[in-house]
N, C-alpha and C positions, 0 to 999 in steps of 0.2 A: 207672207207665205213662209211655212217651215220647210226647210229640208228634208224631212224629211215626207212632208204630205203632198202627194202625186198626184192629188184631186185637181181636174182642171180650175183656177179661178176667173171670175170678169174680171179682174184688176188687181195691183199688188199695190198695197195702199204705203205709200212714205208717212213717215211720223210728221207730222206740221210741228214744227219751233217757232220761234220769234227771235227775232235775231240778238236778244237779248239773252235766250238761252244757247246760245250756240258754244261748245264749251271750249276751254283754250287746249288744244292739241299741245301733248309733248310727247317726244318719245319717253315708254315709260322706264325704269330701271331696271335691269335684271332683279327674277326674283333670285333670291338667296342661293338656293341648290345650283340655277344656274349658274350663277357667278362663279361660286364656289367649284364646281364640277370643269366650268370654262377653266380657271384657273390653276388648277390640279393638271388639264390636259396639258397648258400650256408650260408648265414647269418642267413638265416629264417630254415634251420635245424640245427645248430647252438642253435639259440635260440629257435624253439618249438619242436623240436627231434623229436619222431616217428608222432607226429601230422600232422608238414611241410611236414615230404617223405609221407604218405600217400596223403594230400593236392598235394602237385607239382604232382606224381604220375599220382595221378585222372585226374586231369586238363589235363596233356600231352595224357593220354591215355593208360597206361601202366596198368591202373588197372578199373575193373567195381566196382561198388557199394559192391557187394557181392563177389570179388574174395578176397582171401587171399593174404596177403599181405608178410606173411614169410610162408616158409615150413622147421618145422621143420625136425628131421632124420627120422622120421616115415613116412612119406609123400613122403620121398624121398626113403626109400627104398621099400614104394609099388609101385613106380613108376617103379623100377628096378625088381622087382618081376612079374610087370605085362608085362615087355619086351617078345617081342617073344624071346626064347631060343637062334636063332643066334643074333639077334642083341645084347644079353644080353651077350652075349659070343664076340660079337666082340668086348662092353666095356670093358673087364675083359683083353682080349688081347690087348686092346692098352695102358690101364692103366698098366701094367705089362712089358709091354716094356719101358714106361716112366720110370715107379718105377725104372727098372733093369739100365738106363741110370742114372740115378740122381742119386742113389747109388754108383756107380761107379765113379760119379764126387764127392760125398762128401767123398768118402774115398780119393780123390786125395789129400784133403786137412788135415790138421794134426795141433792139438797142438803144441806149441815148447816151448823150453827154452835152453838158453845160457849162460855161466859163461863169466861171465868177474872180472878182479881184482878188489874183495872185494866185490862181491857178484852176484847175479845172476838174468836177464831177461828174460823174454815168453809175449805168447802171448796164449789165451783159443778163444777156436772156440764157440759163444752160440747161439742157434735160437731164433728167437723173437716168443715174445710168442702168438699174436694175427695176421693171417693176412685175409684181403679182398681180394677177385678174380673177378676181373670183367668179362663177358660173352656178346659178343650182342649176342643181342636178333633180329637186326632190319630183313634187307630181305632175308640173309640166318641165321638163328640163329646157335651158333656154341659150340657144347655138346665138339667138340676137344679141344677146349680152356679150357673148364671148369677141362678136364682132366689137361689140360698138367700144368696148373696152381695150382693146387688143389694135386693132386697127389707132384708135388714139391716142395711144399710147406710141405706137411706132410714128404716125407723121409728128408728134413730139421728138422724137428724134433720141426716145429710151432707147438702148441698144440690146439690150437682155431683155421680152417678155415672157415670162411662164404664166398659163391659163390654170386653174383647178377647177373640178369641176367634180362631182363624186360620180358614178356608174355612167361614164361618158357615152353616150348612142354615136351611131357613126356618123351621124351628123354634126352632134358638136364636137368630134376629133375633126368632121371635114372644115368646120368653122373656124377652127383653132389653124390650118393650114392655110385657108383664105386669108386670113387676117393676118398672116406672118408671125404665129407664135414659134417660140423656139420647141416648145415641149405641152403636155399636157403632164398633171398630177393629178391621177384619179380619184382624188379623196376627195371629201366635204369637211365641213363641220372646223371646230376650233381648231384638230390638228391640223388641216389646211392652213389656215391661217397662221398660227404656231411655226410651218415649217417654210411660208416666206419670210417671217418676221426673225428669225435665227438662222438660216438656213437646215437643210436636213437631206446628207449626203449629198446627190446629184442636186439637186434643189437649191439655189442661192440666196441666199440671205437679200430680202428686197427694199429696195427702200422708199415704195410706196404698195400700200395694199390695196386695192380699188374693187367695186363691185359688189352688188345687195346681197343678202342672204339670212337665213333663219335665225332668232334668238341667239343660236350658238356661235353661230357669226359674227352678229351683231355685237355680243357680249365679246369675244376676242377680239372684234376689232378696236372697240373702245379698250381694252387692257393692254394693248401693244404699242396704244398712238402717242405715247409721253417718247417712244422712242424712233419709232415709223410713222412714215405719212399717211393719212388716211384717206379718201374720199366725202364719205357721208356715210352716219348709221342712218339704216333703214329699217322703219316701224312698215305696218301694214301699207299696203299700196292706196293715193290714193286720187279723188275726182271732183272736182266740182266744176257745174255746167250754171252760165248763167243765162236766163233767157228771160224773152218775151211774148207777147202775144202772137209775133212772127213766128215762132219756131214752129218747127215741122216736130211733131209726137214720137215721129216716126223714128226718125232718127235721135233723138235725144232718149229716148228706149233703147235703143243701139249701143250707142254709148256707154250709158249707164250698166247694161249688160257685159260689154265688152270689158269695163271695170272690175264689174261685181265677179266673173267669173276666175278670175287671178286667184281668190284665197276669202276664206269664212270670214275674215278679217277686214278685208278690202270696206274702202266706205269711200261712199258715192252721198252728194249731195246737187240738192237740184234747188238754185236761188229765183225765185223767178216772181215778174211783175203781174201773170197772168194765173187765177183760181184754176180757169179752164182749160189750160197748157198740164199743169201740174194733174190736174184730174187725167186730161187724156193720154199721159205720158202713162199712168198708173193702169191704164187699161191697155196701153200698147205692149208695156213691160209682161203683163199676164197671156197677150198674144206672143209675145216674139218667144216666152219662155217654153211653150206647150212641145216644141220639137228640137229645141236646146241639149244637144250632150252635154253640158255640162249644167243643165240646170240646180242640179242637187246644191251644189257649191253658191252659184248666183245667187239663188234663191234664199240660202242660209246669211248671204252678204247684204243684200237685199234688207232683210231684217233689220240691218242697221243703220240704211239709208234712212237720209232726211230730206224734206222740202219746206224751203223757208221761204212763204209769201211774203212779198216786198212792195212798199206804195210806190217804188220809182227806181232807175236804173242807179241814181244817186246813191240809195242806201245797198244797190246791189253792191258796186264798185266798194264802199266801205265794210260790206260782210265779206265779200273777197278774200282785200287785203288782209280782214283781220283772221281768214281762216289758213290764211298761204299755204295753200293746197300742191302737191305733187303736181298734179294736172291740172287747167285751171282751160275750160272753151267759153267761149262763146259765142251762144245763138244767139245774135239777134237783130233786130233790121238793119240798124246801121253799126256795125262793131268800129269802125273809125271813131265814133264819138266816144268810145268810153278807154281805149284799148291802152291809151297813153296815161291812164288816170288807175291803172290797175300796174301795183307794184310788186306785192309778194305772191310768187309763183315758180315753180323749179322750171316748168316748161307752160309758156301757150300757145294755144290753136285758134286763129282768130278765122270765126265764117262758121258754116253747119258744117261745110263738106271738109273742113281741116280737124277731122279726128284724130284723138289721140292717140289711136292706132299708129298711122302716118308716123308719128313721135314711136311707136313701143317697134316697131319694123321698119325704120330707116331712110325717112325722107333723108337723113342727114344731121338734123340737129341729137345731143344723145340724149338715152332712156334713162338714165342713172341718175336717179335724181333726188333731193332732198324731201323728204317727209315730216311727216309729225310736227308742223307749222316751222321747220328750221330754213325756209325759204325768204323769213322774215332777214335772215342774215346770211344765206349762202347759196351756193350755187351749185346744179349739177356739174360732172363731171365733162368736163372739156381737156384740150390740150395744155391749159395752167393746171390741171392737175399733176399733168408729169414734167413742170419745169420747177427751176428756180431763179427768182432773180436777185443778183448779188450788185451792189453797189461797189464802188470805185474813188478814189479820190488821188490827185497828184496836186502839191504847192511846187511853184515854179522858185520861190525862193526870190522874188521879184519886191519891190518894196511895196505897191500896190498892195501886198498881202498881209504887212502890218498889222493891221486893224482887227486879220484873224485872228491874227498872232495875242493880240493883245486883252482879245476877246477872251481866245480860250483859258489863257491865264486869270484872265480876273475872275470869270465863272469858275473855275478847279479852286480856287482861292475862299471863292465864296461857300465851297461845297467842303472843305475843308481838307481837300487833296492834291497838297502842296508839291508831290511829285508830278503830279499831270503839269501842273501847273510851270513848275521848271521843267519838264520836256518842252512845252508851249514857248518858254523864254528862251533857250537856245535857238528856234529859226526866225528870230528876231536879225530883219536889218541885214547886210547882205554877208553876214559869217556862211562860212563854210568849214565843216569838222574836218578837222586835220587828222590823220590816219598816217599811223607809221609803214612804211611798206613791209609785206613780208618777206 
């Protein structure tokens, strides 16, 4: 179905592949202009700071003559004061679900220390102290982001977060208060990012930048990260649902919908062991779109969807992995048997009724997630996005500890770096360096 043709259809037909054509997803590389254009922004906030992000700002459209350009926390908690009561309350309840998730993964993690002969190793868990949260702003703007990023960042135990987000609605300033931002910066685009990555005036210099966003985005965030931490670049959003004869049409239509209408871009695929599944999903998809507000967009995304019949759940589990999809459900009778054998994915939904919805509106776990098959090696955004951990070491100076002694010498020797080497030989044996007093 095109985007543009309004004509009712019986079915919105997927392209059939073989799982031999399925192609290898990467994020792709800025074209030229953008690089180019990203980089220009980025040098001129760089060097003229709050002047440049207001300048770029203006220019693109993100700000009028007279709007503000930061909101500080006052601004942002009348925003949150001025909410109706339920929606104020449905921020409080999604950010407390995140909070209660991200707690429960930072307690997974712990301090250590280990003895070994002649003295003793750890490692200290610390949060960075400054981070940036990116938000779009573009054609749906998304106050869930600013939670889920914002909020995880604090029970990280970041002490400075600033939100951006470009022509903020009073929602995502009320979102930015729920979640305990310190400020809001009304921009988008590279200078956003440019004026955590340097700071820019009020604006402090961050030292990690987190959270999806457009090409322009995308493109500053990979040009800042030799220096700043980064999250994950984000390509087109995306889904894969694996199913069987079991599934209900119904809702795997749903799905796929609830996908396809994020962005023309978005790609949905559907793996399944059943002809007749995949058929009836393709007629359900033509029903559920007929009184769709956003069909125009679905429908264009749509276009790019695939369905790859498969002789058995086995070959599912291996198209899967090899496609390590953003979103990754499955339908199907028994998800227990395959669910431990499915490896690359940023997030899953295991069962019909665990949509990815649930993941994009805050059961808890977050939305920020790896794309463009980089699932194969990383992971969405959690609370080790805003830590560091720093290793330790003390020698007691005990004789026990010889052996290090004698190790690290001989390896510095081997390597042809004879002063390491003689650092290693002075805490040989129970010397102790004599120091004259001052």
């Amino acid at each position: 179905m095109r985007g543009e043709d309004s004509a009712p259809r019986d079915r919105v037909p997927l392209r059939r592949i073989t799982a031999d054509q399925i192609p290898t997803a990467t994020l792709p590389a800025p074209d030229p202009h953008t690089e180019a254009t990203v980089a220009s922004i980025l040098d001129d906030v760089r060097s003229r700071g709050s002047d440049a992000v207001r300048d770029h700002a203006r220019a693109l459209g993100d700000l009028g003559s007279d709007d503000p350009w930061i909101y500080p926390r006052s601004r942002l908690d009348e925003a949150l004061d001025g909410l109706d009561g339920s929606d104020r309350n449905l921020l409080m309840r999604l950010g407390e679900r995140i909070r209660h998730f991200a707690r429960r993964q930072l307690d997974a993690f712990s301090e250590m220390e280990t003895p070994f002969p002649g003295g003793v190793a750890g490692h200290r868990i610390t949060p960075l102290a400054t981070a940036g949260c990116y938000a779009p702003g573009g054609r749906f703007p998304l106050p869930s982001t600013v939670m889920m990023t914002v909020v995880t960042a604090r029970v990280a135990g970041v002490a400075n977060v600033w939100v951006a987000s470009p022509k903020p609605t009073q929602v995502t300033l009320a979102a930015a208060a729920a979640a305990d931002a310190d400020a809001l910066l009304a921009v988008g685009g590279a200078q956003a990012i440019g004026a955590f990555a340097y700071g820019a005036g009020e604006v402090p210099a961050c030292d990690v930048v987190v959270g999806p966003g457009n090409r322009w985005v995308t493109a500053a965030k990979a040009l800042i990260s030799p220096a700043v931490r980064i999250d994950v670049l984000a390509g087109p959003s995306e889904l894969t649902i694996l199913a069987d004869r079991a599934s209900d049409p119904e809702l795997v239509a749903a799905d796929l919908l609830a996908q396809a209408e994020h962005d023309p871009d978005a790609r949905s695929v559907l793996v399944s062991t059943s002809p007749e599944l995949i058929a009836a999903v393709e007629v359900e998809l033509a029903r559920q779109l007929r009184d769709l507000p956003t069909a125009l967009v679905a429908s264009a995304s749509l276009e790019r969807g695939v369905a790859v019949p498969i002789r058995d759940l086995a070959e599912g589990i291996d198209i899967c992995n090899r496609i390590a999809p953003e979103h990754l459900q499955v339908h199907v009778a028994d998800p227990g048997a395959v669910v431990e054998r499915l490896t690359n994915f940023g997030a899953l939904f295991v069962g019909e009724r665990s949509s990815h919805v649930f993941g994009d509106y805050g059961a808890g776990p977050n939305h920020v997630l790896p794309t463009s098959a980089a699932a194969r090696a990383t992971s969405g955004l959690s609370v080790l996005s805003f830590l560091k951990v720093t290793t330790w070491l003390q020698l007691s100076g005990e004789p026990e500890g010889d052996q290090l002694v004698e190790d690290a010498a001989r390896l510095a020797r081997l390597e042809g770096l004879e002063a390491h080497a003689r650092a290693a030989d002075l805490r040989a044996g129970p010397r102790r360096i004599a120091r004259e007093p001052r």
